[in-house]
C-alpha positions in Angstrom: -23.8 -15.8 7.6 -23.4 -12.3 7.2 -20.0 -10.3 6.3 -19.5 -6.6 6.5 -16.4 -4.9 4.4 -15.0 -1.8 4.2 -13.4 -0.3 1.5 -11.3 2.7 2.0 -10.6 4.6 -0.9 -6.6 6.2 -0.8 -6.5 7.4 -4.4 -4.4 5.9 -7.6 -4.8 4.8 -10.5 -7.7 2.8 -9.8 -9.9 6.3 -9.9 -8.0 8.5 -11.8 -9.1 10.1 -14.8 -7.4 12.6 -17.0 -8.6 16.5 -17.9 -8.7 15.6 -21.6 -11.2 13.1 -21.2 -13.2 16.0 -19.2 -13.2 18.2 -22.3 -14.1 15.6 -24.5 -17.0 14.3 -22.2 -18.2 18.6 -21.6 -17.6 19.1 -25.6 -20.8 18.3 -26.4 -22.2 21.1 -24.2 -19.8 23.4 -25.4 -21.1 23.0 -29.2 -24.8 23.7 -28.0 -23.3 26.8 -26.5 -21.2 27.6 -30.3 -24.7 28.5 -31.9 -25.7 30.7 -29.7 -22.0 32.7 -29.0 -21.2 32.8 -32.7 -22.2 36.4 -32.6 -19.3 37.2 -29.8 -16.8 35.0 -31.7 -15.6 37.6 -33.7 -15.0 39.9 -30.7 -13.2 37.4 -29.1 -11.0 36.7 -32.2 -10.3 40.2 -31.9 -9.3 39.9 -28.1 -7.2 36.7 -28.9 -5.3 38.6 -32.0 -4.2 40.9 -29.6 -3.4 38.8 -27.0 -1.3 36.4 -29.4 0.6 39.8 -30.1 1.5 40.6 -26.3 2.6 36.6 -26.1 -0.2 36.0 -23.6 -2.2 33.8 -25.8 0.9 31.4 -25.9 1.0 31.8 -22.3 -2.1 30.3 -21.8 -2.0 27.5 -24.1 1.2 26.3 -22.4 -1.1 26.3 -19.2 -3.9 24.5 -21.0 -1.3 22.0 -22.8 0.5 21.4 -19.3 -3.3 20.5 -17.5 -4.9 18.0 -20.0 -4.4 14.4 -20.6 -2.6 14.3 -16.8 -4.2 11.3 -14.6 -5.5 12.6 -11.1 -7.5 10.6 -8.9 -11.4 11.7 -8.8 -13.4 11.8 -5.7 -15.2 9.2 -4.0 -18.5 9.4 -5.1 -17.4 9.0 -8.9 -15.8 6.0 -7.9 -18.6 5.0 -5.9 -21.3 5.2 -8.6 -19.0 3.5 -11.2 -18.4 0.3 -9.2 -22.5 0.4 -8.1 -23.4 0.5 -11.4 -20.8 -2.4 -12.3 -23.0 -5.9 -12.8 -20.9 -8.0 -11.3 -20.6 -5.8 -7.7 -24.0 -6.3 -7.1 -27.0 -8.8 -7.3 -28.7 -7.8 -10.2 -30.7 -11.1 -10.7 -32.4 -10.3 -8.1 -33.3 -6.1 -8.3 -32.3 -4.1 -11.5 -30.9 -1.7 -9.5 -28.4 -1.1 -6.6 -30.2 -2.3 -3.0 -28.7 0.0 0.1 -28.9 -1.4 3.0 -30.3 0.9 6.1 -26.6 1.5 6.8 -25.7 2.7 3.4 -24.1 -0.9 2.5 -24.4 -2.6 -1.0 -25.2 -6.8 -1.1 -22.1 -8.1 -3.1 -23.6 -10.1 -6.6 -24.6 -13.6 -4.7 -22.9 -15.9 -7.1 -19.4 -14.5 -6.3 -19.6 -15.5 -2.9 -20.7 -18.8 -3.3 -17.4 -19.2 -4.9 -16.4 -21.4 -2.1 -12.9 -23.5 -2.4 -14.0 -25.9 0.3 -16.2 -28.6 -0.4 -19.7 -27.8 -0.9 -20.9 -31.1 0.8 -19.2 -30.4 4.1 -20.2 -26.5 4.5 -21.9 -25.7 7.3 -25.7 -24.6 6.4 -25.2 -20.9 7.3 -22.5 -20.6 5.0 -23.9 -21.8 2.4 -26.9 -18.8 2.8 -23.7 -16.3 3.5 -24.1 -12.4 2.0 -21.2 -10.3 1.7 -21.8 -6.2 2.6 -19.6 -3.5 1.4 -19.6 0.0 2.1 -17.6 3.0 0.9 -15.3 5.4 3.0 -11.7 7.6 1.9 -9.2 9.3 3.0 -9.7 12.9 3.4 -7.5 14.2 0.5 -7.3 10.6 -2.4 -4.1 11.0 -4.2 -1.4 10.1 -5.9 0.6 6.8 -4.1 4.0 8.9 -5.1 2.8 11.7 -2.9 1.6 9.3 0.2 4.1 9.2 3.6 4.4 8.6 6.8 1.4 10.9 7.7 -1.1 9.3 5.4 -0.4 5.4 6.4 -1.1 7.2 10.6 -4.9 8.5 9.3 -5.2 4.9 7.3 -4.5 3.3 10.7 -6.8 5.2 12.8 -9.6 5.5 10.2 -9.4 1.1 10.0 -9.2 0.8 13.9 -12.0 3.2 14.4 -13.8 0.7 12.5 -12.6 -2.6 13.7 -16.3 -3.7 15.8 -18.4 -2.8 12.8 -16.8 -4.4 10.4 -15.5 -7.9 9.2 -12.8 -7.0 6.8 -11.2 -3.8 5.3 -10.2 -3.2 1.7 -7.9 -0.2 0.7 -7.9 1.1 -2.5 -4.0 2.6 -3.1 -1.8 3.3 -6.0 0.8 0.7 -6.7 3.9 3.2 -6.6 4.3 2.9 -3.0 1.6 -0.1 -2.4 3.9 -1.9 -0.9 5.0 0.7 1.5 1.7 0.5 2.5 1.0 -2.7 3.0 4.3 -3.2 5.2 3.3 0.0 7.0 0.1 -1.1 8.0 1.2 -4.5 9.0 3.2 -3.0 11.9 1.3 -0.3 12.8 -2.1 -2.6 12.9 -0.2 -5.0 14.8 -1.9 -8.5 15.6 -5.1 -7.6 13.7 -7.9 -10.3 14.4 -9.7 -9.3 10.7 -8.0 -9.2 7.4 -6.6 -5.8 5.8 -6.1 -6.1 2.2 -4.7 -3.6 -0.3 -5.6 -3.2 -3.8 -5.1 -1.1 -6.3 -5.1 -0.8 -10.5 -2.9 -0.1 -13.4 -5.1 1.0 -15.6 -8.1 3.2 -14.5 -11.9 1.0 -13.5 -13.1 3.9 -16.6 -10.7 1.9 -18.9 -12.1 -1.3 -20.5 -8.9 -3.1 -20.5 -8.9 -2.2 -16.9 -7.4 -4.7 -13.9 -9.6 -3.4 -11.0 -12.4 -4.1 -11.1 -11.4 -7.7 -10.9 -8.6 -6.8 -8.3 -11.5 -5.5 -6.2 -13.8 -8.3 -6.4 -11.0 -10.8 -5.1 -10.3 -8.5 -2.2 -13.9 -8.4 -1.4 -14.2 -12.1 -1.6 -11.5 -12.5 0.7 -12.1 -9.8 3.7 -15.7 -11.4 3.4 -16.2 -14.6 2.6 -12.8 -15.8 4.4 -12.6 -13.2 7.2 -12.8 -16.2 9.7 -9.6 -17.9 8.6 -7.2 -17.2 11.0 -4.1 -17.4 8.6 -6.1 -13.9 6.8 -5.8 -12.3 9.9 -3.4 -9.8 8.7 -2.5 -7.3 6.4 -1.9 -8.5 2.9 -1.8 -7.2 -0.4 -4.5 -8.9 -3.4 -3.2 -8.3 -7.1 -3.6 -10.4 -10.4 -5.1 -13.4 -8.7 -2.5 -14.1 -5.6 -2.9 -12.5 -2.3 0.5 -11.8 -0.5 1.8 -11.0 3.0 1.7 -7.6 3.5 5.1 -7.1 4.6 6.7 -9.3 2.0 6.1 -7.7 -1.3 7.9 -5.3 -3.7 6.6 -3.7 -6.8 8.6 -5.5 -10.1 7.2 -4.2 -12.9 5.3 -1.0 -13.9 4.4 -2.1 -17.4 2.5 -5.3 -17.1 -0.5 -6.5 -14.7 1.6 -8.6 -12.9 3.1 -5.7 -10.8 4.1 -7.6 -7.8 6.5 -10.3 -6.6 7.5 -12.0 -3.1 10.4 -13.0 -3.5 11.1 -15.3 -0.5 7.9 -16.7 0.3 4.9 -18.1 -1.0 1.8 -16.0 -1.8 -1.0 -16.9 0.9 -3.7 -17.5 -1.9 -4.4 -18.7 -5.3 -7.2 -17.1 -7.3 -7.5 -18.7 -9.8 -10.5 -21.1 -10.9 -11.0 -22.1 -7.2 -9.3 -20.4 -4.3 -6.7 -22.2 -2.3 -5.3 -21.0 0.7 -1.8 -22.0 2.2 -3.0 -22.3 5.9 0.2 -23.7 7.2 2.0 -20.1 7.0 0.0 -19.4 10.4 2.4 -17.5 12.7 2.7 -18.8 16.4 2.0 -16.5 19.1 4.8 -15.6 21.8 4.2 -16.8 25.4 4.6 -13.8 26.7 3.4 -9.7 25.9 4.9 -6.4 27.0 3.0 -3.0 26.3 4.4 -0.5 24.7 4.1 3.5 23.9 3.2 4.7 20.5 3.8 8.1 19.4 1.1 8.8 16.7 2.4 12.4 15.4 6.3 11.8 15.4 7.7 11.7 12.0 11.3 10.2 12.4 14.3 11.1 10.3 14.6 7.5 8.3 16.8 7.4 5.3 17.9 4.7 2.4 21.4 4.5 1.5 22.0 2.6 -1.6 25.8 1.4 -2.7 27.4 1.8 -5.6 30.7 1.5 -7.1 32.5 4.6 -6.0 30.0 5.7 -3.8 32.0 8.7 -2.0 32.4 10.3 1.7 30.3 13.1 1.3 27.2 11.8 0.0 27.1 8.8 2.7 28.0 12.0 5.2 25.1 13.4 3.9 22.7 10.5 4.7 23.9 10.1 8.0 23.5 13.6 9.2 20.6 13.9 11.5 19.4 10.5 10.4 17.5 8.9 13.2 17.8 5.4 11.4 19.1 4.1 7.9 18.4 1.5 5.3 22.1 -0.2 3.9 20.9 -1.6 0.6 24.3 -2.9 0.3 25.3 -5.3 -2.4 25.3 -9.1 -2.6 24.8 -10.8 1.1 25.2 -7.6 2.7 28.5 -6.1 1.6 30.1 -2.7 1.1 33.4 -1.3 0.5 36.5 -1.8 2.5 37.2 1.8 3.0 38.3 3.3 6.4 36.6 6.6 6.3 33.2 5.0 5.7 34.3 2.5 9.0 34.5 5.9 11.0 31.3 7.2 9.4 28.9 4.4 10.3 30.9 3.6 14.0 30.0 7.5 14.7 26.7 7.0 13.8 26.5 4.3 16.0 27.5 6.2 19.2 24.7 8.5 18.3 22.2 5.5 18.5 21.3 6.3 14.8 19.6 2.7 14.3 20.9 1.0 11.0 19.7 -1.9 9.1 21.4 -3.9 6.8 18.9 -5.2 3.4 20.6 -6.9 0.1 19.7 -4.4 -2.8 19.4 -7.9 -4.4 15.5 -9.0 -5.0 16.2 -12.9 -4.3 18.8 -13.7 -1.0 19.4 -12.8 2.1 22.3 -11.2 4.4 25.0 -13.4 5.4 28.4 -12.1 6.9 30.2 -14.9 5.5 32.3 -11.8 3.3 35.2 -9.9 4.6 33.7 -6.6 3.1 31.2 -6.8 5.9 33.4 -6.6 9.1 32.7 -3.0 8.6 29.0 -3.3 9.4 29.7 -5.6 12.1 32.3 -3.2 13.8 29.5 -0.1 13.8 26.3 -2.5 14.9 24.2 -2.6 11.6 21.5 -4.4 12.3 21.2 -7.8 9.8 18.0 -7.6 7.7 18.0 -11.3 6.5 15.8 -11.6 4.3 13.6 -8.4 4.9 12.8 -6.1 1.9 14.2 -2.7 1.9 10.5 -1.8 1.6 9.6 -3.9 4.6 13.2 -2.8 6.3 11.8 1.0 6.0 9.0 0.7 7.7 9.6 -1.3 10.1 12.1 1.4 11.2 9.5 4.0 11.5 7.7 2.2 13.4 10.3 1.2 15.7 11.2 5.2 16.3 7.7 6.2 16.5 7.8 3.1 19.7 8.6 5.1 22.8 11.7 2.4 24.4 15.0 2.9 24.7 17.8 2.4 21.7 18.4 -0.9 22.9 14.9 -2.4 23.0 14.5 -1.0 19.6 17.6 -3.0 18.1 16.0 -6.0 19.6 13.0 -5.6 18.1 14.5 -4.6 15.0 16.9 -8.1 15.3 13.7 -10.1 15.2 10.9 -10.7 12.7 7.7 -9.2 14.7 5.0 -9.8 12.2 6.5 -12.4 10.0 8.4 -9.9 7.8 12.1 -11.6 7.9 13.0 -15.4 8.4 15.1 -13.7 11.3 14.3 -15.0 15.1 10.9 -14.4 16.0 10.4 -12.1 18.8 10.1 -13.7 21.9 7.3 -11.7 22.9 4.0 -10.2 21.5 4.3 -6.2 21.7 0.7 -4.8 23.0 0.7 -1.0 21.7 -1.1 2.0 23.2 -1.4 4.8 20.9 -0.2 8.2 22.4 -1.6 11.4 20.6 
């Protein structure tokens, strides 16, 4: 059976490529050029003497210096004709070249789906003929992951549910910076996807030999095709160095090595490695009931992180607090902070003026537990426990929750509760059915 995938190219390092490597790759052209220019050098050494005595010779070499060897991401159709021309992304026993479909999609190199970790024996006889399709789309303006908000992960959203009837799966291509604000992101605002969403990414450029994505890519692809039926995929979820995590789980650990990612309280929902095994059991239930809900596409809400530290002071948690619409405590431990009166009266105020607050552990392994009396405080002014919830996780969620149009108090009960599996807090009691408002 069939499997259509699309991959939606964000930007990163996956397809960046630096100005130096431009110069080198155009250098070529520029010595054919030498010849025939050698009899204006000397008038432009003339020119550049005098420039170099006004200073704006060194002027422009600053310029040049600051511009080369910087990674930016290219556009798509670089990226595109790399990863076509990659053997492994496409069939090549079969044609020497890349096969388009009539729908501009690519066939996916047979063997890779075949990769099968159930037993060949028992697969059903369709299966067993299965293709997987993949086409490319991006975001209007690819960049950076440090430069990606709020506004980005809305066009990701709308872009993936204008596509949900054509395709089978969805693979985004992001930076790992903020990856994991992305995936959590996406996980809420996508809701109870029926298809899986996974998001990929690279830490070395596919132009790099050494580079982990192309083989990042390939597991995505295998997964949002091959597997798209498994009901326990039917979410957002993030694909890196063999494991496939829950979306909403994940933080980046390390910016050095391939392994980049890390969930620190549950279990990833793949292996693969020589086989692929999924953990089926982590399933969520559905809620016997659903109430519908307003979503305002366009509003941006005021979220902010406050981190503690030893002598944190009054004024800079004044300052986070002022016109905040919601707050991230990443207070220390299981969920404590200082025992200081003035930042009781802070937060308590803050609480009259329905800022929403949400208490996460800075810590990467634990949860919140009031079982401390430094955290009477929180209790006193209504923070919200995260339990186990990432900061990461915690910050989205809240931006979702403002962007939900309800009043303060349904958004503290939803916030209270893990809605898409993102906390080991109480599951909602009911499934949320959103209606996008533009």
């Amino acid at each position: 059976m069939d499997r259509k995938v699309l991959i939606i190219y964000c930007g990163g390092t996956f397809g960046m490529w630096t100005k130096e490597e431009d110069k080198k790759g155009t250098a070529r052209k520029e010595d054919k050029k030498a010849d025939a220019g050698a009899g204006t050098a000397r008038k432009e050494d003339k020119k550049a003497d005098a420039g170099a005595a006004s200073g704006t010779g060194r002027k422009e070499d600053k310029k040049a210096d600051a511009g080369a060897g910087k990674l930016e991401p290219q556009p798509l159709k670089d990226i595109k004709k790399f990863i076509e021309d990659h053997s492994k992304l496409y069939d090549h026993f079969a044609k020497k070249t890349v096969e388009l479909q009539e729908d501009g999609c690519i066939t996916l190199y047979q063997q890779l789906c075949e990769d099968d970790p159930e037993d060949k024996s028992t697969a059903k006889a369709d299966d067993k003929e299965r293709k997987i399709f993949y086409k490319f789309d991006s975001l209007q303006n690819p960049k950076d992951s440090s430069s990606a908000g709020p506004e980005d992960w809305i066009d990701l959203t709308e872009k993936i549910r204008d596509n949900l009837k054509k395709y089978d799966g969805f693979v985004v291509i992001h930076g790992t910076d903020t990856m994991a604000f992305i995936s959590s992101a996406l996980s809420f605002l996508l809701g109870n996807i029926e298809k899986p969403v996974i998001v990929t990414g690279a830490q070395l450029p596919i132009f790099n030999p050494r580079s982990d994505g192309l083989c990042n890519l390939i597991d995505s692809l295998l997964i949002a095709g091959c597997y798209s039926d498994e009901p326990v995929l039917h979410k957002v979820m993030l694909c890196y160095q063999r494991k496939l995590y829950q979306g909403n789980r994940v933080m980046k650990v390390d910016c050095d090595s391939f392994s980049v990612f890390d969930s620190p309280e549950v279990c990833p929902i793949a292996s693969l490695e020589t086989t692929i095994k999924l953990m089926k059991e982590m399933q969520l239930s559905s809620a016997p009931r659903t109430e519908t809900v307003e979503f305002m596409l366009k509003k941006v809400p005021a979220v902010r992180m406050l981190k503690f530290s030893p002598g944190i002071t009054e004024e800079g948690v004044r300052g986070v607090l002022h016109e905040a619409e919601g707050v991230i405590l990443e207070t220390f431990g299981n969920g404590n902070v200082p025992e200081e009166e003035w930042l009781r009266k802070l937060l308590i105020d803050a609480d009259k003026n329905n800022v929403l607050m949400l208490n996460c552990t800075q810590v990467l392994r634990g949860r919140v537990a009031s079982v401390y009396a430094a955290s009477k405080i929180l209790t006193e002014a209504n923070v919200i426990p995260g339990y186990d919830i990432t900061p990461v996780a915690g910050m989205t969620k809240m931006v979702w929750v403002l962007k939900l149009n309800v009043n303060h108090q349904k958004r503290c009960e939803i916030m209270n509760h893990s809605v898409y599996g993102e906390s080991c807090a109480p599951t909602l009691k009911f499934n949320l059915k959103i209606e996008v408002k533009k």
